[in-house]
Steps between C-alpha positions, in 0.01 A plus 500: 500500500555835417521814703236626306264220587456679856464854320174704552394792294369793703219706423234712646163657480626858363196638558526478853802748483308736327232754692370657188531173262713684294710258166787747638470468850441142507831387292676811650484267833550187349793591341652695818415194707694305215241251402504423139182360490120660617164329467278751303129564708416830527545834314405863543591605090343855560157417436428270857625179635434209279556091554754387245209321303330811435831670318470576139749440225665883545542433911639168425744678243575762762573187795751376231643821434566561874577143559826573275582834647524314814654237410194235625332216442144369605554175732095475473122682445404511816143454348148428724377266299304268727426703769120515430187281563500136405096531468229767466346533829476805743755339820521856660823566365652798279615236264368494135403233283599463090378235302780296450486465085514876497785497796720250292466723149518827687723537810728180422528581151603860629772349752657308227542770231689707810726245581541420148597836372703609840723164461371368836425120541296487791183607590423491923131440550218357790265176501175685532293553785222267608185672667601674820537278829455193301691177437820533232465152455138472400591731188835334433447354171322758380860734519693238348307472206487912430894469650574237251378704195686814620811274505388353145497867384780627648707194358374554169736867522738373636468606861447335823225581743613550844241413845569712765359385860298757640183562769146411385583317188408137397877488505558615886807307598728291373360161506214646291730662265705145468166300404399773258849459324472143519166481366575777211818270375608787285870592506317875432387447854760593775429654865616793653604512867413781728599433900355822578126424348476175724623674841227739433260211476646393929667253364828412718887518382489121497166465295655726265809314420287195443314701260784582294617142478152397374579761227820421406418258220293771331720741665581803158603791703465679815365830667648655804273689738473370910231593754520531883404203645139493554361425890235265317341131594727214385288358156311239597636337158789590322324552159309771659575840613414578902423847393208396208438797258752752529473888481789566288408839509545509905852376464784716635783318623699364194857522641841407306628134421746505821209528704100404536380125516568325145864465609683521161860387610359140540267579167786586331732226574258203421483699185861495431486098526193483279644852220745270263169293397296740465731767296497152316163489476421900371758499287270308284253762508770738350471678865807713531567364871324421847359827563492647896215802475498773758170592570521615883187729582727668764245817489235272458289292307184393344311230264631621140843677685720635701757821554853513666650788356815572354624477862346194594591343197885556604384323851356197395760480200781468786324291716451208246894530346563469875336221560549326183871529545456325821271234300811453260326597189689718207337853343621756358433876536599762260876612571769685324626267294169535318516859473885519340555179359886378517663531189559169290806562385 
């Protein structure tokens, strides 16, 4: 093995650096902070904020233009498809319904032609919610089968569809995430890690780890945000959160990866046993490398996103180099060599 088969590719949210949402201000921080890559969400192009799916073919051309000036690339779309109602019913939530036929044609269709034309090969999305306060399981099959024809889609571009575990989905925790990725079968398929999104469920450091390992078979990349740990119940199962529905909204202690309850250090070195397989394993996907995604919430967060600042971008960026040095995995940062390249003479 390599030394490159423990290497991780860091990237981050880079509209969490950016108050006004701002092309310029959100690469101006990425770049400072030395990342070379960004996933693309939202932007403020002078007319009001707008979700990467809604950008048209002159604000894509303007993202590329930038991009270039910045010297960036786009690790993912950081896109919400998924994150609405499974059925048409009135559950008492804010979340909307869109009949899936129209979904697939409209919003997926939309999420592929950005990541096409922006050279990204991932898309990060969600598994749907069931109706409020009821059972994930008993609507199960029905996400894998709309799941399994985003992946078809997304495959047939050339891009791979990324789960990410979060709150209030069908796809709440890891287990769930592992037998949706399981039943989907789709190499399109992978799942997306997020330690911070199960401690705000009350799950426990220890419940969390074992979530990650149920992932790691799916396992395409991983987000970095932690909570405080939560003075909630012990789950009376360990496929189900102690907390039930969660007021993502309400949430206000995301804290960096040194500190809070997923406990990355330990995260980070089963990882590093597990990375030469599965740099193996996206390589086939033409994925550039195992992405690590810096999307903290340090100023808080909600259900379609969060904001750090430029500030607390610089916080959390130092706090996961610090602990994944102590993990033993390799990144790289921007540094001077970059800027004046040595002469090949």
């Amino acid at each position: 093995m390599s030394a490159s088969d423990y290497e991780i590719v860091l990237s981050g949210f880079s509209d969490e650096a950016a108050a006004d949402k701002t092309l310029d201000q959100q690469f101006a921080a990425m770049a400072a902070l030395g990342l070379k890559y960004f996933s693309l969400r939202f932007v403020d192009f002078g007319n009001g904020i707008k979700n990467v799916l809604d950008f048209d073919a002159r604000e894509i051309a303007t993202v590329r233009e930038r991009m270039q000036a910045y010297g960036l690339r786009v690790s993912s779309i950081g896109s919400p498809i998924g994150k609405v109602k499974l059925v048409d019913e009135d559950d008492g939530s804010q979340n909307v319904f869109v009949p899936f036929e129209f979904y697939l044609k409209q919003q997926v269709a939309s999420a592929c032609r950005v990541a096409n034309q922006l050279n990204a090969k991932l898309i990060r999305g969600f598994s749907f919610y069931p109706p409020w306060h009821q059972n994930p399981d008993d609507y199960m099959s029905q996400a894998i089968d709309r799941l399994g024809r985003i992946a078809d889609r997304c495959d047939a571009e050339g891009l791979t569809f990324g789960l990410e575990v979060e709150a209030n989905l069908v796809g709440n925790t890891g287990y769930r995430l592992a037998k949706i990725h399981r039943s989907v079968g789709s190499p399109a398929l992978v799942l997306v890690f997020d330690g911070g999104n199960l401690v705000t469920q009350g799950f426990d450091t220890e419940e969390v780890l074992a979530q990650f390992r149920a992932m790691l078979n799916g396992l395409g990349w991983l987000h970095v945000k932690d909570y405080r740990p939560l003075d909630a119940r012990q789950p009376s199962s360990s496929h189900d959160p102690p907390g039930g529905v969660i007021d993502e909204d309400a949430l206000l202690d995301y804290v960096p990866a040194d500190r809070g309850g997923a406990d990355y250090a330990t995260i980070f070195q089963v990882l590093r046993s597990q990375l030469p397989d599965i740099n193996r394993r996206i390589a086939q996907r033409d994925i550039p490398g195992f992405f690590v995604d810096l999307e903290p919430h340090l100023r808080g967060g909600g259900q379609f996103g969060g904001f750090s600042g430029a500030d607390g971008m610089g916080i959390a960026l130092r706090a996961l180099c610090g602990v994944l040095q102590r993990s033993g995995l390799d990144y790289r940062l921007t540094d001077f060599d970059d800027l004046h390249p040595k002469s090949k003479r």
